[in-house]
N, C-alpha and C positions, 0 to 999 in steps of 0.2 A: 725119373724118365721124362723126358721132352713131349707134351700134350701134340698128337697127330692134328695138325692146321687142315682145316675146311674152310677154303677160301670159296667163297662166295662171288663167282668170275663176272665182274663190273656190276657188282652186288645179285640181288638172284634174277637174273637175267633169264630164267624161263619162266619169270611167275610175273615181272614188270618192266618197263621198258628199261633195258642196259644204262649203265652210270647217270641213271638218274635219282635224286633223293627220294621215289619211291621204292626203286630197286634196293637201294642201301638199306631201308628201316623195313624191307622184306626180309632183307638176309637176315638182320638181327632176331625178327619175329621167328625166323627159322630156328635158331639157335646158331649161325653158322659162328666159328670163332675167330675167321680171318677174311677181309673185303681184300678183292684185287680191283684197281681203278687204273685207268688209263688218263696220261695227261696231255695237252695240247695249250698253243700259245695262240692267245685273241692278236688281230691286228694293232691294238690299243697297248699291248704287253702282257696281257691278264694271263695266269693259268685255269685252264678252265681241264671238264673232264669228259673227256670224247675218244673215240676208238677211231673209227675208220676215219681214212684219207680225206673223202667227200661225205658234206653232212646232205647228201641228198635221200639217202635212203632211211634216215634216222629221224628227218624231219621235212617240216614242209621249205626248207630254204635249197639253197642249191651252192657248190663252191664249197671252199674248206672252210675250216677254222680259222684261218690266218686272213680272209679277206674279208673279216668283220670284228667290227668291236666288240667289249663285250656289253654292250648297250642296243647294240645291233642283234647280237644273236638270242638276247633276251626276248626280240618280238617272233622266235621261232617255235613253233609248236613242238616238243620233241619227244612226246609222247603217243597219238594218234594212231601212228605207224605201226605201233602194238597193240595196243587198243584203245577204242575211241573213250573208253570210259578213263584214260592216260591224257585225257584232251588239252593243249594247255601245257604240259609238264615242260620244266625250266631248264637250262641248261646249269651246269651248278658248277659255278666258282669254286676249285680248288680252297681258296681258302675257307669259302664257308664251311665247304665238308670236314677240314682239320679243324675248326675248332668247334662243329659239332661230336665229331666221332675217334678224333686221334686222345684223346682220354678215357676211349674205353679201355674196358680188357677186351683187347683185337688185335691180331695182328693182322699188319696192313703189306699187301704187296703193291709198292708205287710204280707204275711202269710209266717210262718215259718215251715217250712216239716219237721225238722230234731232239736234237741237240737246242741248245742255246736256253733250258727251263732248269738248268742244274743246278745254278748257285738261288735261281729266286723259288725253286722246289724246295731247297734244304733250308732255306732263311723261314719259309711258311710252316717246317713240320717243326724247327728249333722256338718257334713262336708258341706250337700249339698241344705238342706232347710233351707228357710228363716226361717219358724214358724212349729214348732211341731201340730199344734192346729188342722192339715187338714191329719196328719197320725196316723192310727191305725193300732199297729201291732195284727195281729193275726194268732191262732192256733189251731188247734185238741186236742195238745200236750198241757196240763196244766204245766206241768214242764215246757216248753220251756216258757212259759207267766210270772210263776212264776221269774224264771230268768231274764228276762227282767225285772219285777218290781224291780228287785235287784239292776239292775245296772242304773235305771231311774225310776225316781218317779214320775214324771211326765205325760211321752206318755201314748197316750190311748189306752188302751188294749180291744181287742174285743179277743171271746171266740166262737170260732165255735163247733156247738156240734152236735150231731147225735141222739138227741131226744127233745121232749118234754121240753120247760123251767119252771121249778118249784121251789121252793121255795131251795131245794137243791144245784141246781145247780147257782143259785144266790145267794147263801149266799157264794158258795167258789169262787165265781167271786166277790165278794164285798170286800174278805179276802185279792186278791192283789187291789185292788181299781180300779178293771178293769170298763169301760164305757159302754160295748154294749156285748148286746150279741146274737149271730147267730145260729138260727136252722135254720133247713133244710124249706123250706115252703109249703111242704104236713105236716109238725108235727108243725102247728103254730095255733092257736087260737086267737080271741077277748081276752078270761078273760085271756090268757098265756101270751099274750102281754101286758094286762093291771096288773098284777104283776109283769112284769119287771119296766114297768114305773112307781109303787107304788116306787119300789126300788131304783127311780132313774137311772135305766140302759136303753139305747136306745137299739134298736132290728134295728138287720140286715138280712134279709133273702138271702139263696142260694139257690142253686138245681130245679134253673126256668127254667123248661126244654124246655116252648114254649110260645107262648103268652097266651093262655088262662091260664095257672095259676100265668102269669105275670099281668093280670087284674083284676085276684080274689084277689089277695095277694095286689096288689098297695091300694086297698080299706081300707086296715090297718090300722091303725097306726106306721107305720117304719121309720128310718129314711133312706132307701133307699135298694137296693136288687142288688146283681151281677148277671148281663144277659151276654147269647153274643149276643147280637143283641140291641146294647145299643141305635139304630137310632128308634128302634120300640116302647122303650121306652119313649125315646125322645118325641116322638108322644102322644103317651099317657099323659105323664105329662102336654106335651104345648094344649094340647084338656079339661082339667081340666077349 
């Protein structure tokens, strides 16, 4: 039987500030057994790892990702925002974090924000993991997944989407031969999950905004859900 994944969403995000390397080596501390990270492109070409559109709310800079280097967004505080005892916290290079953490036992959900990081996303995780078999890249962006199955035919593609899984949206996820796929878990059902797994596609739920619909949704059948609070989960699973 397949271990239920406790992704740890942009490491434990309710206990330190989101995809930053104190958030990551939170989640670990937690026992979580799966990081989800988000990626973005520096103006220099860098992959770096950041969520929202504009880093003004993350840090003391303002403007995205794309209109600085990463030499630039190094002088950015990106910890404070959460708390000041965060003071200082780094932006963190994609690649540092693969060759700190992509040799654990983890599995990792790589979510893609942006098209054009696909081929130098997959060059950085074939550099730095042992085995492909424990990463899923995933995206909002079907183009950006599409891409990826271009340049690897292998990785497992998950597909995060913003409704309802239906027979539609599975058949153009079956089109790149993607693995799993991620609605939201207010827009999730019994029979929506059980015609994914007709299809042979695993389900991943997000958008667990507390515990209580992290113990409606655990009842499913998924093969795991991105929390921040991956220790609460933890509990739950080991109470099974």
């Amino acid at each position: 039987m397949n271990r239920f994944i406790n992704y740890a969403h942009r490491g434990a995000s309710d206990y330190a500030p989101e995809n930053t390397m104190s958030a990551f080596r939170k989640a670990i501390e937690l026992k979580a057994n799966g990081i989800e990270l988000d990626l973005q492109k520096t103006k220099d070409g860098k992959i770096v790892i950041f969520h929202d559109d504009f880093i003004d709310k993350k840090s003391n800079g303002i403007g995205t990702i794309s209109d600085y280097t990463y030499n630039e967004l190094l002088k950015f505080d990106f910890g404070s925002w959460f708390d000041l005892k965060y003071k200082d916290e780094k932006i963190v290079l994609f690649e540092e974090f693969a060759k700190k953490f992509l040799s654990e036992d983890l599995t990792f959900a790589i979510e893609l924000k942006t098209i054009g990081i696909e081929k130098q996303t997959l060059e950085i995780i074939d550099k730095y993991s042992k085995s492909k078999e424990n990463i899923y890249i995933t995206s909002f962006i079907f183009e950006a997944l599409e891409n990826v199955r271009k340049f690897d035919k292998d990785i497992k593609i998950s597909w995060l989407i913003d409704e309802e899984i239906n027979q539609n949206n599975i058949d153009k996820l079956l089109s790149i031969k993607g693995s799993q796929i991620c609605p939201k878990a207010d827009k999730v059902s019994n029979s929506s999950i059980e015609l994914a797994n007709r299809n042979r596609l695993g389900v991943r739920l997000w958008g667990i905004r507390d515990e209580e619909i992290m113990q409606k949704v655990y009842k499913l059948n998924i093969e795991g859900m991105t929390v921040n609070f991956p220790d609460k989960l933890k509990v739950l699973i080991e109470g099974e």
